[in-house]
C-alpha positions in Angstrom: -221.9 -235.9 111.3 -219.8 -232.7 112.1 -221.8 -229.4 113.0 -220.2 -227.6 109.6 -222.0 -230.7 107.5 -225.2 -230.3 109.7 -225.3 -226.6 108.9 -224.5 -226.9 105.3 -226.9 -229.4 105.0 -229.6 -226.7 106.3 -228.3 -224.1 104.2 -228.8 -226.1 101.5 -232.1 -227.3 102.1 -233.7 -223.4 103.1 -232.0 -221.7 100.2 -234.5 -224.9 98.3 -237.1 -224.0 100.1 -236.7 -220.0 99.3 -236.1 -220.8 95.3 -239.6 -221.4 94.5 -241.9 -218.3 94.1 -245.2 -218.3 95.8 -248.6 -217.6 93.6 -251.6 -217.7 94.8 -254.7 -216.0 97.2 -253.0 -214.1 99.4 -254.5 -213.6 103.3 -253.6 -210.1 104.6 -251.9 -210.3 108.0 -251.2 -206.6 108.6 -249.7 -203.8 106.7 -246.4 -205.9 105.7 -247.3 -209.3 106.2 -249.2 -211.7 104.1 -250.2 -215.4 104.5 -250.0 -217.7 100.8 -251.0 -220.9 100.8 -250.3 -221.3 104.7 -246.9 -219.6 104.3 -246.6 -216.1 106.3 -244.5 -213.9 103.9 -242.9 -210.6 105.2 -243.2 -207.9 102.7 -239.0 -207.1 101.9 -237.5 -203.5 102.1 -240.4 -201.9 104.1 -242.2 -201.4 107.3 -245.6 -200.8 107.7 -247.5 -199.9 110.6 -248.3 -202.2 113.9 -252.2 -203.1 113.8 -252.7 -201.5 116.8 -250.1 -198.2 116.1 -252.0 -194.8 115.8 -251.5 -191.8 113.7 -252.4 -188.5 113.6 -254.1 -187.0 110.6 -253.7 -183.5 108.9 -256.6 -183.0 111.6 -254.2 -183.8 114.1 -256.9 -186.4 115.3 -255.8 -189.9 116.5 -256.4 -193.1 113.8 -255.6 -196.5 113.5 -252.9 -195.8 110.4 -251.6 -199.9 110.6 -255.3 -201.4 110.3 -256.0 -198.7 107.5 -252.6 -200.2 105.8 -253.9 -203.6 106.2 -257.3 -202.5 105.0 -255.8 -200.7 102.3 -253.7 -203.4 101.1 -256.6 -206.1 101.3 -258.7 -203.6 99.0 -255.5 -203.3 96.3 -255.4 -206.8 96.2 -258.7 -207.3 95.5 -258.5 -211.2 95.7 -256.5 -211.3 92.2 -253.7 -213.5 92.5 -250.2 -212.5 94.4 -247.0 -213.4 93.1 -244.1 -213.3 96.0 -240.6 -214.1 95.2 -237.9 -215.1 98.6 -235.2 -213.7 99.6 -234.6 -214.5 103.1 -236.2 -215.7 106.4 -236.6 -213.3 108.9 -235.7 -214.1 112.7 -239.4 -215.7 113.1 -239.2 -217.8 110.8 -240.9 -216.3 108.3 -240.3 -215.9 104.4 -239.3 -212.4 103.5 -240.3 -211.7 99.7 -240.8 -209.4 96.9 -244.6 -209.7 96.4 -246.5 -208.4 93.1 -250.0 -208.1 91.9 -250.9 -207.6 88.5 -247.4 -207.3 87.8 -247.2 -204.1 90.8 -244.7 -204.3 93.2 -247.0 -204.4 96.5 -244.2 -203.1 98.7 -243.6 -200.0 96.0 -247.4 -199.4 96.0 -247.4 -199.4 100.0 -245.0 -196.8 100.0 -245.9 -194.4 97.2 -249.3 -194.3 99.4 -247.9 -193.3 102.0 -249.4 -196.6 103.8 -245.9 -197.9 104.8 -241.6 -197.0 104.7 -238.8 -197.9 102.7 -236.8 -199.6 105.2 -233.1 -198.6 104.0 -231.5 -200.8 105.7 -232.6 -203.6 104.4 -234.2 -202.5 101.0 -231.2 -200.0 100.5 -233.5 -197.4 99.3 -235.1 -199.6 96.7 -238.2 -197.8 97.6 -236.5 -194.3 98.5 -237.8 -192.6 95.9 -241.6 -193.6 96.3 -241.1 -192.4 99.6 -240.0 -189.1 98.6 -243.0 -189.0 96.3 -245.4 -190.0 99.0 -243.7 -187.6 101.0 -244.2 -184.9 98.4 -247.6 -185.2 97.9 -248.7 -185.7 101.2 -250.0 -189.4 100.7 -250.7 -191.4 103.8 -248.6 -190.9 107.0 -247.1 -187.8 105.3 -251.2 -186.4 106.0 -249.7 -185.9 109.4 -247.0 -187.3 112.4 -246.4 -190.6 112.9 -243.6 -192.8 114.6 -241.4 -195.1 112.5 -242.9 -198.7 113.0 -239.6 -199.8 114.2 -239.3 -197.0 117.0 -243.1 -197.9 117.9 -242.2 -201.8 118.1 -239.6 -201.0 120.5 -241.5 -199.2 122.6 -243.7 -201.6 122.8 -241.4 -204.5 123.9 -240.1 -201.8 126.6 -243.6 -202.3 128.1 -245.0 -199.2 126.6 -248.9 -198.9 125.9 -250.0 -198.1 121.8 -251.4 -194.3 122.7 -247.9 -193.5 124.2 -245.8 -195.4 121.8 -247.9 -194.0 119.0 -247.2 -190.2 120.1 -243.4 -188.6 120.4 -242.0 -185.6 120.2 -240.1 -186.6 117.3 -242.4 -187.9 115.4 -242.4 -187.0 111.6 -242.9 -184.7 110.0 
């Protein structure tokens, strides 16, 4: 078997595997991550904060703003029933997905609350506009600074420690 038949014959059989929706109890893994029936589903178009990424309030105190996502998220879903549609596997392996509940976009309500970002380059500002409004009415991360998750991730894998990581000049707003 050539290596172009191999690979179309994978093609074939993930794009399968990503046409059927998922519905069911979902387990909260974090702010953007959620487990159905055994099956860890990446939230698509946003970024949420890293469990162990800090925040500063309006207070300009230190909090854990991933675990309140994940908190958050785990109260909105209220154990009623998640819908999550594919799109795509992520570099881990797992499914990335539109996810609903009650017929509410999950990552849309994440970022109106300010609890997670629309991640343009992937959602291509699907979610821009809830962002703006979070932004607008000071919802969430807009309480205070913060560092994008994806800035905090990499500092991370540089060998930097979550207070530093957590804290940059930069950081918005």
């Amino acid at each position: 078997m050539s290596r172009i038949s191999a690979a179309l014959i994978v093609a074939i059989v993930s794009s399968g595997a990503l046409a059927d929706d998922f519905v069911g109890q979902a387990s909260v893994i974090d702010g953007d991550t959620l487990e159905v029936h055994g099956v860890r589903i990446r939230l698509w178009g946003i970024d949420a904060p890293e469990s162990s990424q800090l925040c500063r309030g309006e207070d300009s105190l230190q909090y854990r703003c991933g675990t309140q996502a994940a908190n958050e998220l785990d109260a909105f879903i209220a154990r009623r029933p998640v819908n999550c549609s594919p799109v795509s596997l992520d570099p881990y392996g797992r499914t990335v997905a539109t996810c609903s509940v009650a017929g509410r976009d999950i990552g849309d309500w994440l970022v109106r609350g300010g609890l997670a970002l629309d991640w343009r380059q992937y959602s291509k500002g699907r979610y821009h506009e809830g962002q703006r409004e979070a932004e607008r009415n000071g919802q969430g991360l807009w309480k205070g600074s913060y560092v994008e998750p994806w800035l905090y991730r990499a500092c991370m894998r540089a060998g930097g420690k979550p207070s530093a990581c957590s804290d940059d000049a930069n950081a918005h707003p």
